[in-house]
C-alpha positions in Angstrom: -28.7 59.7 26.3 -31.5 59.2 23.6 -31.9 55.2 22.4 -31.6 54.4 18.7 -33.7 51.9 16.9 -32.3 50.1 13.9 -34.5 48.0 11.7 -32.9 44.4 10.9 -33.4 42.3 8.0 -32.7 38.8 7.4 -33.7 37.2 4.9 -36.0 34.6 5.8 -37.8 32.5 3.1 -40.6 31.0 4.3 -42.6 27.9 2.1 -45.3 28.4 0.2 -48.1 25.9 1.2 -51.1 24.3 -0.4 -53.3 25.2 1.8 -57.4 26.6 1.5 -57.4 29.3 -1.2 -59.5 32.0 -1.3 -60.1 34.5 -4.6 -59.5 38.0 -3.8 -59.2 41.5 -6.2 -56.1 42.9 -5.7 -54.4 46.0 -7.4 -50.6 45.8 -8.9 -48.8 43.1 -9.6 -49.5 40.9 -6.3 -51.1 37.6 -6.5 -54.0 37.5 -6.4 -54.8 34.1 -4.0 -54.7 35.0 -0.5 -53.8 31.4 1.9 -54.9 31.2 4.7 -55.7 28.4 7.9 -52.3 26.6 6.9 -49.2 26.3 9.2 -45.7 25.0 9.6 -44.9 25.1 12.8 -40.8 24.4 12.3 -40.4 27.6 10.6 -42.5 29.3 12.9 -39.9 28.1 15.4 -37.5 29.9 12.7 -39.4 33.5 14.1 -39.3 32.7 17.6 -35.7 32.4 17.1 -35.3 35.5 15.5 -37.4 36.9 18.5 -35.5 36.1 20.5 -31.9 36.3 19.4 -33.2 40.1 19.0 -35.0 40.6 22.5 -31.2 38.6 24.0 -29.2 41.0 22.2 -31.4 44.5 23.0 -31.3 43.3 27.3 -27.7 42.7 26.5 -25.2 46.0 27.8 -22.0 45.2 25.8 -23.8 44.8 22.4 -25.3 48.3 21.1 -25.8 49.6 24.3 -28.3 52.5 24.3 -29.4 51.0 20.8 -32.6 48.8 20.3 -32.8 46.6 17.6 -36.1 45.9 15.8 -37.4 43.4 12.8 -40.4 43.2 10.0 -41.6 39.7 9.7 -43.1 39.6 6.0 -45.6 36.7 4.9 -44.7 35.0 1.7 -48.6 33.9 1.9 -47.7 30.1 0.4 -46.8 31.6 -3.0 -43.9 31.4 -4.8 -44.3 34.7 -6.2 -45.1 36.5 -3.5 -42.2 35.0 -1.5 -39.7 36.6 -3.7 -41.4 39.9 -4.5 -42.0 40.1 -1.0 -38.3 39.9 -0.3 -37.8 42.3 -3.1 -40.3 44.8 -1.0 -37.9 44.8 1.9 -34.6 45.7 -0.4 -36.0 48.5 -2.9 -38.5 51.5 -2.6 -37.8 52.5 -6.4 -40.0 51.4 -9.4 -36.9 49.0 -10.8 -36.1 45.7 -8.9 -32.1 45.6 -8.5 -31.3 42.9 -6.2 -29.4 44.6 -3.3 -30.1 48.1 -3.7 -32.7 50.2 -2.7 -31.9 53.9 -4.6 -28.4 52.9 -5.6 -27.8 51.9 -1.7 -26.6 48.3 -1.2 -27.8 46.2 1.6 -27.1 43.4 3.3 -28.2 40.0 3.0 -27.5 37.0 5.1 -29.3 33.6 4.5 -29.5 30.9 6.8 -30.2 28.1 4.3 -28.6 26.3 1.9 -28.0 27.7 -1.8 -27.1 26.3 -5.3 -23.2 26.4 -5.4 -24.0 28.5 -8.8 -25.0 31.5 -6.1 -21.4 32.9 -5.6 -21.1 35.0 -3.1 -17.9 36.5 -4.3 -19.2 37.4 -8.0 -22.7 37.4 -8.4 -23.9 38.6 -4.9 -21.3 40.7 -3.6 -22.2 41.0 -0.1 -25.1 38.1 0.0 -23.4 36.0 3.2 -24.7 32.5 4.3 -25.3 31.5 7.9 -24.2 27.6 6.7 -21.4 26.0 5.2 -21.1 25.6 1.9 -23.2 22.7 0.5 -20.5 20.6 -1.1 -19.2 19.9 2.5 -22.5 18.0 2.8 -22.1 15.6 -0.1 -18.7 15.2 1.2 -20.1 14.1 4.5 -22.7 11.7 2.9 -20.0 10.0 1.0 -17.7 9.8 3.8 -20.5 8.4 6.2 -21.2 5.8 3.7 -17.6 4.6 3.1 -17.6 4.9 7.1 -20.2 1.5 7.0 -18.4 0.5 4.2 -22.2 0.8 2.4 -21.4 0.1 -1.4 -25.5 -0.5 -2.3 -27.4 2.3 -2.0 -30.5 3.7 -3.4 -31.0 7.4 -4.2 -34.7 9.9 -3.5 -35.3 12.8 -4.4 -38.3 14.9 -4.9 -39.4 15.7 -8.6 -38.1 19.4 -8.1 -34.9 21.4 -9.4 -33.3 21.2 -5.6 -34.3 17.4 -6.1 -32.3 17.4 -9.5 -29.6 19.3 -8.2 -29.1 17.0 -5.4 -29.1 13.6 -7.8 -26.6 15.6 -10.2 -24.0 16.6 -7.6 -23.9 13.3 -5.4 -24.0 10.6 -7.9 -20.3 11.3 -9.5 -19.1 11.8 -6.3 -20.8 8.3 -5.0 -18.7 6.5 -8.4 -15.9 7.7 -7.8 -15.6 6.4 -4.5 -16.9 3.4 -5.6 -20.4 3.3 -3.9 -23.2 2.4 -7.0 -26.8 3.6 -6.9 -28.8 0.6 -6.8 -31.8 2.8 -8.1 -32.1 6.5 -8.5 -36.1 7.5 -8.2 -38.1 10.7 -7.7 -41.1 8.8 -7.1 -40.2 5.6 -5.6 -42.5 3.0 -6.9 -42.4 -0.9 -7.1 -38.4 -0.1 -6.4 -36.7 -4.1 -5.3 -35.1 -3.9 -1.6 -34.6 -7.2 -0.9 -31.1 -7.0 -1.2 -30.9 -2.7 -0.1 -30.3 -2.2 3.0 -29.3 2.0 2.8 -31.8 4.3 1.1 -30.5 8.3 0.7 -33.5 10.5 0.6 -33.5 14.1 -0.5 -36.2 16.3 0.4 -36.2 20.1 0.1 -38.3 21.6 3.4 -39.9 23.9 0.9 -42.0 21.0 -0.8 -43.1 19.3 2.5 -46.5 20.1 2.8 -48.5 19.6 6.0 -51.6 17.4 6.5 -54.7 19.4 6.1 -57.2 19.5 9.0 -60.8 20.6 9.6 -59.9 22.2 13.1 -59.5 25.4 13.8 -56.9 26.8 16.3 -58.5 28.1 19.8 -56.1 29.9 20.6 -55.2 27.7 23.8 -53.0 25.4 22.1 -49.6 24.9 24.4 -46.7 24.1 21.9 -45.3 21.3 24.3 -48.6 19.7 23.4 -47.7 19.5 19.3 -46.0 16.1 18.2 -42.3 16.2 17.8 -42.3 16.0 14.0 -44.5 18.9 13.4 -42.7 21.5 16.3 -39.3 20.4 18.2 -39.1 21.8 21.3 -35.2 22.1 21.0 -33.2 24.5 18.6 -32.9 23.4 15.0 -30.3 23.9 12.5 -32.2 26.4 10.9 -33.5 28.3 14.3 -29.4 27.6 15.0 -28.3 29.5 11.7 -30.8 32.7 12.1 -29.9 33.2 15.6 -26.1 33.3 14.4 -27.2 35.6 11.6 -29.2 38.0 14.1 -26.0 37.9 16.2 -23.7 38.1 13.2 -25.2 41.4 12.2 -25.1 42.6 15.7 -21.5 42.3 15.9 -21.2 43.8 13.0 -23.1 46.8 14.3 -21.6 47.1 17.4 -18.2 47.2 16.1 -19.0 50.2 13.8 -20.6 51.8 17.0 -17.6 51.9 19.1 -15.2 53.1 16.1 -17.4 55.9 15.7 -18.6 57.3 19.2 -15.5 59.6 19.6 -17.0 61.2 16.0 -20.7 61.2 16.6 -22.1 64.9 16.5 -24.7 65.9 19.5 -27.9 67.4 19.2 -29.3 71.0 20.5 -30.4 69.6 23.6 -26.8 68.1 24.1 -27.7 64.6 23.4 -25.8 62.5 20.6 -27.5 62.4 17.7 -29.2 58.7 16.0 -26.8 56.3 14.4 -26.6 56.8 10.8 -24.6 53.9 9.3 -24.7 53.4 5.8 -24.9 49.8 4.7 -22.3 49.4 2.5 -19.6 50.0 5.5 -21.3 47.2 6.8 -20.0 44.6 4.5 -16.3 45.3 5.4 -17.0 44.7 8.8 -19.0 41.4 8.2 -15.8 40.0 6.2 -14.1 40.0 9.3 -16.4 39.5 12.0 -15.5 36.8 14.4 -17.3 36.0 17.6 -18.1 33.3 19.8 -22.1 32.2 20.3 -23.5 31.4 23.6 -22.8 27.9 23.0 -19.4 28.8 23.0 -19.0 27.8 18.8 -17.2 30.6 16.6 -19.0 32.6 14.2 -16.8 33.7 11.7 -17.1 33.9 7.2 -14.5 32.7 4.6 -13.6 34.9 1.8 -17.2 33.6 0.2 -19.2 34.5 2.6 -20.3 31.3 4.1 -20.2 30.6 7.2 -16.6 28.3 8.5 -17.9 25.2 10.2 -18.8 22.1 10.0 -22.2 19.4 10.8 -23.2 17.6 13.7 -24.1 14.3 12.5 -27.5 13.1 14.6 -29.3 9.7 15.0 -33.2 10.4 14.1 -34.2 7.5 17.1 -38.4 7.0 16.6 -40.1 5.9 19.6 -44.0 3.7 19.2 -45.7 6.4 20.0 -44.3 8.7 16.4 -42.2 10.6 18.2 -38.5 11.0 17.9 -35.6 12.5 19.3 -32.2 13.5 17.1 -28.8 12.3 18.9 -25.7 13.6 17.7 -23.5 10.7 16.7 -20.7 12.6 15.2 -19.1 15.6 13.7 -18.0 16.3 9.9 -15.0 18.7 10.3 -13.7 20.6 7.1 -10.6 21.5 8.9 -9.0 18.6 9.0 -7.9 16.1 6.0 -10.5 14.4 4.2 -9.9 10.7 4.9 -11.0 12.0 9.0 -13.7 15.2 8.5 -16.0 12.5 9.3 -16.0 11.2 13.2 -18.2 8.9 14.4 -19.2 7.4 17.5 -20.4 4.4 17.0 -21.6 3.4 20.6 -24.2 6.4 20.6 -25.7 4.9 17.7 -29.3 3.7 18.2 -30.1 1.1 15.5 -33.4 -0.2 14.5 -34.6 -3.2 16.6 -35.8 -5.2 13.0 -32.4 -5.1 11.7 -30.7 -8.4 11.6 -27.1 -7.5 11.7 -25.7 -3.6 12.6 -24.3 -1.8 11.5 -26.5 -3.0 8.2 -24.2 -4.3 5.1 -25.2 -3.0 2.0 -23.5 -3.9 -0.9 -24.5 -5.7 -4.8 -22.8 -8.4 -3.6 -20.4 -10.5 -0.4 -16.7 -8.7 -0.7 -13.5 -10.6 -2.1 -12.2 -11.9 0.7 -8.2 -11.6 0.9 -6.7 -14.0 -1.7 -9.3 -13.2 -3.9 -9.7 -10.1 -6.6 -12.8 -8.4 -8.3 -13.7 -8.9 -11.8 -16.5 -7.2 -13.1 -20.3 -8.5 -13.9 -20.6 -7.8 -17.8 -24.0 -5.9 -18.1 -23.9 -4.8 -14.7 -22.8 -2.3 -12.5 -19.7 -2.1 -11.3 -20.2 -2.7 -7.3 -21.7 -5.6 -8.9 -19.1 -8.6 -9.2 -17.5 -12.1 -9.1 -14.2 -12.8 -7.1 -11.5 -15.0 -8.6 -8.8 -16.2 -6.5 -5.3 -14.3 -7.3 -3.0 -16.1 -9.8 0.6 -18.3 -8.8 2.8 -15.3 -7.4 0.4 -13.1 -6.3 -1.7 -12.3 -3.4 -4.4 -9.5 -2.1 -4.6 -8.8 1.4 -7.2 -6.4 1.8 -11.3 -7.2 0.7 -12.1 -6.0 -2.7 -8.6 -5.2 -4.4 -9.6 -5.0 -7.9 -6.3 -6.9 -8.4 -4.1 -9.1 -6.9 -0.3 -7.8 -6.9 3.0 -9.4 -6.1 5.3 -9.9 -3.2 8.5 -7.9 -3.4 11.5 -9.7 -4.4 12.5 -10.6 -0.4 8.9 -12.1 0.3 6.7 -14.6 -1.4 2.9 -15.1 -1.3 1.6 -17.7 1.9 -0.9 -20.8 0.8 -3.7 -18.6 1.0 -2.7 -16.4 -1.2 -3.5 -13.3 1.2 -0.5 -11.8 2.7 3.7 -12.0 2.3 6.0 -13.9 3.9 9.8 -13.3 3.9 11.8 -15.6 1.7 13.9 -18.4 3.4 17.4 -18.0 2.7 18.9 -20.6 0.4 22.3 -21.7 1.3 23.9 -25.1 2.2 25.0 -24.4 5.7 26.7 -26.5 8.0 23.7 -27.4 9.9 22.3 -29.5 7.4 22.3 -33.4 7.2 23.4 -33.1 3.6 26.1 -30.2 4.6 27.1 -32.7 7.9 27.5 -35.9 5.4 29.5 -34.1 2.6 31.9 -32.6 5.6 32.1 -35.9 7.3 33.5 -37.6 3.6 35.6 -34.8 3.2 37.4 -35.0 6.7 37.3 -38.6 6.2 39.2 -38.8 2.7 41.4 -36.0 3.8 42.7 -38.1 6.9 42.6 -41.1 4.8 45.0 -39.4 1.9 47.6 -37.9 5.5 47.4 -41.6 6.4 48.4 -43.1 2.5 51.1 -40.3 2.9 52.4 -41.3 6.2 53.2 -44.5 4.6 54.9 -43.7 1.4 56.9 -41.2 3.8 57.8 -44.6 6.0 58.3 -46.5 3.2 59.9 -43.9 1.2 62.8 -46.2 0.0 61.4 -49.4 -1.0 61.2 -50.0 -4.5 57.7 -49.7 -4.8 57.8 -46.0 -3.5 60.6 -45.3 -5.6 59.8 -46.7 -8.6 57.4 -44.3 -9.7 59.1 -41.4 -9.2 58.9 -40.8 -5.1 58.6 -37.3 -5.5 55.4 -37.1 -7.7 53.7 -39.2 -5.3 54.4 -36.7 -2.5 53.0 -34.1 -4.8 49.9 -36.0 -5.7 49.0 -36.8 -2.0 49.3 -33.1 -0.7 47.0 -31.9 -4.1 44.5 -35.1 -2.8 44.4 -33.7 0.6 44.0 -30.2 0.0 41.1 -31.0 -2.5 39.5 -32.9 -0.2 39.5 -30.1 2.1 39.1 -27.4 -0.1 35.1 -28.5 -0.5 34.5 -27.1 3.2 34.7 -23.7 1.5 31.6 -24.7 -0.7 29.5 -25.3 3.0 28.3 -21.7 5.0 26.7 -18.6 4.1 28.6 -17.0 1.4 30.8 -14.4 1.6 33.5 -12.1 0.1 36.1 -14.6 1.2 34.8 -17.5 0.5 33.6 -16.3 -3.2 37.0 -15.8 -4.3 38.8 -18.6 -2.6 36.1 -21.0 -3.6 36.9 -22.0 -7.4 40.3 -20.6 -7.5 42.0 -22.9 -5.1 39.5 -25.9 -6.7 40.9 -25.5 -10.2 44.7 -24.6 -8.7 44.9 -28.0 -6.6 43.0 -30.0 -9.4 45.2 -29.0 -11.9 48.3 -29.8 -9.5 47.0 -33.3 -8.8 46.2 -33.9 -12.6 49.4 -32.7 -13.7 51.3 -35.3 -11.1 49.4 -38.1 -12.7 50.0 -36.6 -16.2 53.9 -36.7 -15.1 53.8 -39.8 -13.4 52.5 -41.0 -16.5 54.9 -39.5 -19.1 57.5 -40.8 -16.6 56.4 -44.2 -17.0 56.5 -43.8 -21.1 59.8 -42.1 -21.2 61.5 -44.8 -18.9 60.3 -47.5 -20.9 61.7 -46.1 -24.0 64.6 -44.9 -22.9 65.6 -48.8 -22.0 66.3 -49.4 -25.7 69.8 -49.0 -26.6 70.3 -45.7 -28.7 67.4 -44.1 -27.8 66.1 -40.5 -27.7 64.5 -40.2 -24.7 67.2 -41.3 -22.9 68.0 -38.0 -22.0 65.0 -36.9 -20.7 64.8 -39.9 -18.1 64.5 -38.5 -14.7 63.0 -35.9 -12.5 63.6 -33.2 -14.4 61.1 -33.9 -17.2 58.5 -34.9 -14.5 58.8 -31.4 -12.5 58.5 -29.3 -15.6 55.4 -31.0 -16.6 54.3 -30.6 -13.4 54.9 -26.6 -12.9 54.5 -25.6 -16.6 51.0 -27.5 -16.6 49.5 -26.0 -13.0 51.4 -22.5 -14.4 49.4 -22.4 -17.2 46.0 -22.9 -14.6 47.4 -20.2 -12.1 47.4 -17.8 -15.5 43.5 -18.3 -16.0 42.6 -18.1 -12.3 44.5 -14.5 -12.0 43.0 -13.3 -15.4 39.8 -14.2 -13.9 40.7 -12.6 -10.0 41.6 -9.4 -12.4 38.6 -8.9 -14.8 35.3 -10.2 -13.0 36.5 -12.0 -9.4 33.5 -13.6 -7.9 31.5 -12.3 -5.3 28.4 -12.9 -3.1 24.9 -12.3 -4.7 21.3 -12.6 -4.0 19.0 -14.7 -6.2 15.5 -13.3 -5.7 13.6 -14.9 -8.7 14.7 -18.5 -9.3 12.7 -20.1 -6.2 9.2 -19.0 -5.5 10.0 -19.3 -1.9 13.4 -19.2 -1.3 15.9 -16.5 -1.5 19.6 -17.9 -3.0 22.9 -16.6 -1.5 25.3 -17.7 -3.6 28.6 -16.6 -5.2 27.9 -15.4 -8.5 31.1 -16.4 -10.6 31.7 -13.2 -11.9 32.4 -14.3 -15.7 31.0 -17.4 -16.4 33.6 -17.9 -19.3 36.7 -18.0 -17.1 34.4 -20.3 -14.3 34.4 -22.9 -17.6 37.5 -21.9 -19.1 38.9 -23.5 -15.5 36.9 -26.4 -16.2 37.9 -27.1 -19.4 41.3 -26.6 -18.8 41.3 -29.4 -15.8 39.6 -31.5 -18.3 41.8 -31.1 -21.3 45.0 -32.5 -19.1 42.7 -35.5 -17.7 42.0 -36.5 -21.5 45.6 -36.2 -22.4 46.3 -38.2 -19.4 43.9 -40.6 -20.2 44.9 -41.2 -23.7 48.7 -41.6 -22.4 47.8 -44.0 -19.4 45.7 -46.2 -22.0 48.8 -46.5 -24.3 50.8 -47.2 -22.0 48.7 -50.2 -20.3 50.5 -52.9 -21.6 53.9 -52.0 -20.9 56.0 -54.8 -19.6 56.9 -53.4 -16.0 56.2 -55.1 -12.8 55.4 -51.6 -10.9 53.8 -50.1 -14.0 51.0 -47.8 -12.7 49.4 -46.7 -16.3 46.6 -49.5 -15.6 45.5 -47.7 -12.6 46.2 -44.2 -13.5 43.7 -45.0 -16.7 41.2 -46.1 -14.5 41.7 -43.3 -12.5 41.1 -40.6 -15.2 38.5 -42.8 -16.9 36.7 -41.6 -13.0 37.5 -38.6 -13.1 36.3 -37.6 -16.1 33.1 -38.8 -15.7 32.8 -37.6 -12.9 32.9 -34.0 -14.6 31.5 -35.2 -17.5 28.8 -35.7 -15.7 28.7 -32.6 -13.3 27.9 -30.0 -15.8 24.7 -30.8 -17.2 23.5 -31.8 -14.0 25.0 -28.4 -12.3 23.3 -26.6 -15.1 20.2 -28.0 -14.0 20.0 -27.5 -10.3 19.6 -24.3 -8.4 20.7 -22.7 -5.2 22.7 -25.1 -2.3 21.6 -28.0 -4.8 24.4 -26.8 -7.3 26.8 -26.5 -4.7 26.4 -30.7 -3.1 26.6 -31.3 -6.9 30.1 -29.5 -7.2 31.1 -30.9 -3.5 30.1 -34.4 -4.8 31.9 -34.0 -7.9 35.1 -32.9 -6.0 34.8 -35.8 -3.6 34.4 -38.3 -6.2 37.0 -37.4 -8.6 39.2 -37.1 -6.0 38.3 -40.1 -4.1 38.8 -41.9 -7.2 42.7 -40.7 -7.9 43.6 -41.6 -4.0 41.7 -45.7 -4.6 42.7 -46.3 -7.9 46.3 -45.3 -7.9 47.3 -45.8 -4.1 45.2 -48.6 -3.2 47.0 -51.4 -4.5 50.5 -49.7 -3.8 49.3 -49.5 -0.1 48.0 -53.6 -0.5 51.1 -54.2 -1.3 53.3 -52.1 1.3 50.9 -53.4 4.5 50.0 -56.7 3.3 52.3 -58.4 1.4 56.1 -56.4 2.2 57.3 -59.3 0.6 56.6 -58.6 -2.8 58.0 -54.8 -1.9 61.8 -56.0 -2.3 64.5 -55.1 -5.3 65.1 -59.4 -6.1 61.4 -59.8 -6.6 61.5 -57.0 -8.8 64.2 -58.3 -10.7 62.8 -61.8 -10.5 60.2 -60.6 -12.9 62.0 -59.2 -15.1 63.9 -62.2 -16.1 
């Protein structure tokens, strides 16, 4: 079986140098300048790669066996124009240049350097593939290295070239809108201020780096071991990496078409198959979808662009005394994962420089906000450049450098410093509280004091004093006392459904029970004197009749308001998130505000008219005549409540609620003293003046 030898091109760019020129006639259209005595040694590490990629693959049985691959190393001799008509020679044979075709056949081209994003592969160069990743992925990687050190301050080099242009063009919109500034952009960095610039990105295109010149002359003898690590690195560049994928990418490629077509090959006269005649274009479907694994183990495979699908090691460039240097990979930027972790670092690896005062260096216009603080921008300046102003009454930032300071949610509220949120205390006058333990203690108190008054007028239920003012009532009164003494414990706890309705109903019920007692007790008083003149009207009307009608028709009327109310809009428990900056209210919001008054009001209208009667009444000529102590009463009670509004009006949270316990305690405290204290005086300390004769003494 006969061997086949294909030829293999890859496009390989080399620089053009400034090197010694010599003048030469040439014929055509080549330069004329021949260079000479002028050498690069990285990208002659780019040919030994291709050398040997080639020389791996051709001792290598299961890729093109029986097939030997071969290559043309063309010299761009350190001219521009020669580099590309040079890599026009190896695509054409006609008279017209037609990039990619050599007499209407199309052939392959696979670069292992970076291109101008404007080169699409999938439009203008139709099978043009690219041993690299597309270049975008880099500028993503800068930014993301940047934000990585949290580098804000940064300076930007480039060479004065198109590539140099390029780079600034691309990278400086994306540096803004991640909110890293360019302290300086330069081509040629002179007299540039780094006092406060601690991170400097540089752009240089390998094409414009031109090497020192030197009056030796190579023996011949030279060992490359022996050549400084800046001018030839012993181990396998990205480039060298890239053109040793492309060598193996086309052999793949090759391969693949070889095997599909060995049952089809036709033989020769003497029996033996006959050479490998692939035509390029069939190539190009097989590169598409070429996928293989290099001897490092890394996948080799092309997106629908024709780049290459990978990502970058990320190295540390660590300098040694002695100009030498050695690249340590640090990280990786991976494109296939999201964009807030393509970049990964390892920051242990990382060899800093020993001058450096701090590391990682900061780098930023000026010190970060810290939290509690927000950024406000320098006028004239730019914007990585500004002041910090702490964050207003209500708000707070908890990061570094929030461009503004935002407020708590309605359940938290911002701490002293202004740089985090803490969760609301609730606002409720429990039963733990001093103020909650004295109010409770007065109300137990009066309510036993009021069973105790009622003991005795049950005792001493038929002495004249007990009877004389209509024994009945003052049953009624004392059982309304009591129960609005205790019904101020449903004013103390958390609030809930319960208590919300129960709360203000059975207030205003009981108070208007108690009120309208006095008011009967009262009228009773009036009536009976009255009636004691011969021929009189109100005779009639004397007795307990009139006194319980005025009593039911009067707390009926109360009853009616408190049911509209339970009907329409009942209370119910709420949350009051706003009021207190730090505190959270649980309340019972009153459902209609209108009725919660209307109650009020309604208590109040009966103590005026039971005022007003009491203080006509005053003077009446009866020895057990209580209107001078039910006038005193109401003159307590209502201002108590006079007072209690304004003030309730004014107050917020459990506050309101001691100010409506109070007012209940008071106003009720001062019915039980001023009408059953001097009745009790009497009864325990002086029975004798509790007798019918003394009664009747005085009247005569």
């Amino acid at each position: 079986m006969g061997n086949t030898m294909l030829l293999l091109l890859i496009q390989m760019m080399l620089p053009h140098l400034v090197c010694e020129v010599h003048q030469m006639k040439c014929t055509g259209s080549y330069p004329a300048e021949i260079l000479h005595q002028c050498l690069v040694t990285k990208h002659y590490q780019h040919l030994l790669a291709l050398a040997f990629a080639i020389n791996e693959i051709n001792e290598n049985p299961n890729i093109l066996p029986n097939v030997t691959l071969g290559f043309h190393i063309h010299d761009s001799s350190a001219d521009a124009r020669w580099t590309y008509r040079t890599s026009m020679d190896l695509l054409f044979t006609s008279g017209e240049l037609v990039p990619n075709y050599q007499c209407g056949i199309e052939k392959k081209m696979l670069s292992y350097g970076s291109f101008k994003p404007e080169w699409d592969a999938s439009s203008q160069f139709f099978s043009f593939y690219r041993m690299v990743p597309n270049e975008v992925l880099q500028y993503e990687g800068i930014v993301r290295l940047l934000l990585h050190f949290r580098w804000k301050w940064v300076g930007l080099v480039a060479m004065d070239s198109e590539s140099g242009n390029h780079f600034l063009q691309t990278l400086e919109p994306m540096l803004s809108r991640n909110g890293i500034c360019a302290a300086f952009t330069q081509k040629i960095p002179e007299d540039v201020p780094l006092e406060s610039l601690n991170v400097m990105l540089t752009y240089i295109d390998s094409n414009s780096v031109n090497p020192t010149k030197s009056s030796e002359m190579c023996t011949g003898e030279e060992r490359l071991e022996t050549v400084p690590a800046p001018f030839f690195e012993m181990r396998m560049t990205g480039h060298s990496y890239s053109i040793y994928n492309a060598v193996y990418a086309i052999a793949h490629a090759l391969n693949v078409m070889d095997l599909s077509r060995t049952k089809h090959r036709v033989t020769e006269n003497g029996g033996s198959l006959m050479p490998l005649h692939l035509m390029p274009w069939k190539l190009h479907k097989v590169l598409q979808r070429i996928a293989f694994n290099n001897s490092a183990g890394n996948e080799v495979t092309f997106n629908e662009d024709g780049e290459l699908e990978g990502g970058f090691d990320i190295k540390n460039l660590v300098t040694f005394p002695n100009n030498s240097y050695v690249k340590v990979k640090i990280g990786r930027l991976d494109p296939r994962v999201p964009l807030s972790k393509r970049v990964i670092i390892h920051e242990e690896r990382i060899e800093w420089h020993t001058n450096l005062a701090q590391v990682p260096p900061v780098s930023v216009c000026n010190d970060p906000c810290k939290p509690g603080y927000s950024r406000r921008k320098k006028e004239g300046e730019k914007f990585c450049c500004y002041q910090c102003d702490p964050c207003p009454e209500g708000k707070m930032a908890d990061k570094e450098d929030m461009d503004y300071c935002i407020p708590c949610s309605e359940r938290h509220y911002p701490n002293q410093c202004q740089d985090q949120c803490i969760p609301k205390i609730p606002n409720f006058l429990s039963f733990a509280e001093p103020l909650s333990i004295i109010l409770a203690f007065g109300a137990l108190f009066f309510s036993l004091i009021t069973a105790l008054v009622l003991a005795i007028a049950v005792k001493h239920q038929d002495t004249p004093i007990v009877k004389a003012n209509n024994r009945s009532l003052t049953y009624v009164l004392l059982i309304s006392l009591f129960f609005c003494f205790l019904c101020s414990l449903l004013f103390i706890g958390e609030p809930n459904k319960v208590t919300c309705l129960l709360r203000q109903m059975t207030f205003g019920i009981i108070f208007s029970i108690a009120v309208s007692s006095v008011l009967a007790k009262t009228v009773t008083v009036v009536v009976a004197f009255m009636a004691s003149r011969p021929g009189n009207l109100f005779r009639k009307w004397v007795g307990k009749q009139l006194a319980h009608s005025i009593v039911l028709s009067c707390s009926f009327v109360q009853v009616g308001i408190c049911a509209f109310w339970l009907g329409s809009s009942p209370p119910f428990p709420d949350v009051d998130k706003n009021s207190l900056s730090r505190e959270i209210i649980l309340q019972c919001n009153e459902g209609s505000v209108t009725l919660f008054y209307c109650v009020l009001g309604y208590m109040g209208f009966l103590a005026t008219i039971c005022f007003i009667v009491a203080f006509l009444a005053r003077k009446l000529p009866d020895s057990f005549n209580e209107a001078k102590f039910i006038t005193f009463s109401m003159l307590v009670f209502c201002s108590v409540w006079l007072s209690f509004v304004p003030i309730y009006l004014s107050t917020k949270g459990k506050d309101m609620v001691a100010v409506e316990i109070f007012s209940i305690l008071a106003s009720s405290a001062g019915l039980l003293g001023c009408i059953f204290v001097p009745k009790c005086y009497v009864i325990i300390l002086h029975p004798e003046l509790n007798r019918r004769e003394q009664l009747i003494r005085k009247r005569h």
